[in-house]
N, C-alpha and C positions, 0 to 999 in steps of 0.2 A: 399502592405500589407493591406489585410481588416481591419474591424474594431475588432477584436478578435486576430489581432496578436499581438499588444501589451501586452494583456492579457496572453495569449499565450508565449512568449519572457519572461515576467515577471516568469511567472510559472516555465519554463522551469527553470531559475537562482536560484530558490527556491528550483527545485527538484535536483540540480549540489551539490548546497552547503549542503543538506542536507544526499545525499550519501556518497559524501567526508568526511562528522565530523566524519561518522561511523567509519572510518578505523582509525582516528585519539585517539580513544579511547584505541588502544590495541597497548599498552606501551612495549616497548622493555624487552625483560624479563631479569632477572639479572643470571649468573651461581651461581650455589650453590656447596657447598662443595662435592653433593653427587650428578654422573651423570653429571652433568657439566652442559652448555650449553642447548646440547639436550634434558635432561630432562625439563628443564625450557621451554624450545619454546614449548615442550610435555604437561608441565601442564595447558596452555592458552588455551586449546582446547573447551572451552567455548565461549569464547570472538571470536576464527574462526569462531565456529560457530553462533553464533547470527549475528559477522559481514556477513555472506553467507546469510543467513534467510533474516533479514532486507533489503541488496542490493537488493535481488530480489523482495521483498515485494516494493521498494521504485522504484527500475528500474521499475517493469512491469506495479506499477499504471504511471510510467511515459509515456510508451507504450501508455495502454490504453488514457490515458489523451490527447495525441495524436492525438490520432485515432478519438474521439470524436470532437477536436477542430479542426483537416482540413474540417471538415462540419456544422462548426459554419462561420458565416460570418458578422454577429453584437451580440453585446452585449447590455446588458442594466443592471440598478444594482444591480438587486435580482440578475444577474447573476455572477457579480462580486464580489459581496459578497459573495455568497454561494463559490465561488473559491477561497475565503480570507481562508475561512472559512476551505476550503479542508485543504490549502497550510500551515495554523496553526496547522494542525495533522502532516504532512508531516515532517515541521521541528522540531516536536515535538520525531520523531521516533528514533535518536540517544539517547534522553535520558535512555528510556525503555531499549534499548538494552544495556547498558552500564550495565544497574542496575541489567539487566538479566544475563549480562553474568560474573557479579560479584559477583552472589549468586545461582546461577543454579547447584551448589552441598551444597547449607548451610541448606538443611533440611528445617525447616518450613519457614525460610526466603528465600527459592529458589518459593513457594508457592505463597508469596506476589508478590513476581517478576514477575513472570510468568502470574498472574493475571492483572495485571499493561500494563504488555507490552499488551497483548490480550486486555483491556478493551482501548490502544488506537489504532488496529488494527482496534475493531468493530468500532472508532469512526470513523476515515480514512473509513471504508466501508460505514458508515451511509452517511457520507458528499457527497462521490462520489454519491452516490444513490439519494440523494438530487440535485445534479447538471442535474443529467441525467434526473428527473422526472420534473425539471423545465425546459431543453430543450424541454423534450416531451408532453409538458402540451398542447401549442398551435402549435410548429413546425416552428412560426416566426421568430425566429433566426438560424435557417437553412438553409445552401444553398441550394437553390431551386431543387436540385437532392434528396435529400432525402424524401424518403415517410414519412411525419410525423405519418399518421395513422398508418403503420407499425411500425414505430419508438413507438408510444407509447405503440402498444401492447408488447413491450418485456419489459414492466414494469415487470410484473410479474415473470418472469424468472432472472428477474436482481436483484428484493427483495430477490427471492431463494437461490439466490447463496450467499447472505449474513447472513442467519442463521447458515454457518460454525463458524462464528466470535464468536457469544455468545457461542456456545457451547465450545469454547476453554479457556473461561473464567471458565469456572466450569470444565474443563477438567485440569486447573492451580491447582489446591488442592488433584488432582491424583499424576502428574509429572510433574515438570518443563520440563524436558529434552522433553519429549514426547508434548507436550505445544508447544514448538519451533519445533519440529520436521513436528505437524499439521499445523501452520504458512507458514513449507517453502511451502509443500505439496499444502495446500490454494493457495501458491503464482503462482507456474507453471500450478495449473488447471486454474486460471486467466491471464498463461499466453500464453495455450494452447485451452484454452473451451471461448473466447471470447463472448460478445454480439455485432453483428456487428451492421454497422449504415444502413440501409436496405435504396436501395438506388431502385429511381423508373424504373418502366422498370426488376426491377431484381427477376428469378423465385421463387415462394412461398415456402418454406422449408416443404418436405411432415411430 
């Protein structure tokens, strides 16, 4: 184990427990006099959905987080902290969703909601971008395979993809529904549009 699997291991336990409270929040539903059953499992259809959003929002930064630390090979504390720092939004993400998917039909309090959970999407985005710009500052905590030069020019394309975030903050006082819908959308293009870790020897993207 390098010096970054610890780190790494630690993370990993952060990002388990924090997918799993998701599912923990969407309570068995009760029958009602009217529909029975089915209709009850039918009217949760919020709480599936944000728990679907969130999973994936929480699984793919865990992907990514990954991808980044098999080409870490020591750490030092700006770095560890800055992944404290990650890992405090990360276990923060069940909350939002809870909150979202208990007001994502109550009108102006669907608004707040919505607002909430995006303003800690963007923070989860800032952190990560924070992590990566302090790998790519000098490239010394690197394993020696990656081109740091390269690695830092994808600064700019990794800020880019994180102005989705704010916009869904101001997109919260349009529609909730649609709020969570730009979320999950955010979450597969980060899980399909990667920034890879540009490794040397490897051809330049025309």
């Amino acid at each position: 184990m390098n010096e970054s699997g610890r780190v790494e291991a630690f993370s990993d336990g952060v990002f388990a427990i924090a997918i799993t409270l998701l599912i923990l929040d969407i309570k068995v539903p009760k029958a009602g006099d009217h529909g029975g059953l089915w209709t009850a499992i039918g009217a949760q259809w919020p709480s599936y959905a944000a728990y679907v959003v969130s999973f994936l929002v929480i699984g793919i930064m865990w992907v990514n987080h990954h991808q980044v630390f098999s080409y870490v090979v020591r750490v030092d504390r700006p770095l560890m902290f800055l992944n404290l720092l990650l890992l405090l939004v990360v276990a923060a993400v069940p909350w939002p969703t809870a909150m979202l998917a208990e007001y994502l039909r109550e009108g102006t309090a669907s608004h707040a909601a919505a607002a909430v959970y995006s303003l800690v999407m963007v923070a989860m985005a800032l952190t990560f971008q924070a992590l990566w710009w302090h790998l790519t500052r000098t490239g010394h905590l690197f394993d020696p395979r990656v081109d740091a030069t390269a690695a830092r020019a994808t600064r700019p394309r990794f800020a880019l993809g994180s102005l989705g975030y704010p916009l869904t903050v101001a997109l919260a006082f349009v529609s909730a529904p649609l709020t969570l819908a730009a979320h999950g959308l955010l979450a597969l293009y980060y899980g399909f549009n990667q920034v890879p870790v540009p490794l040397r020897g490897d051809e330049p993207t025309p």
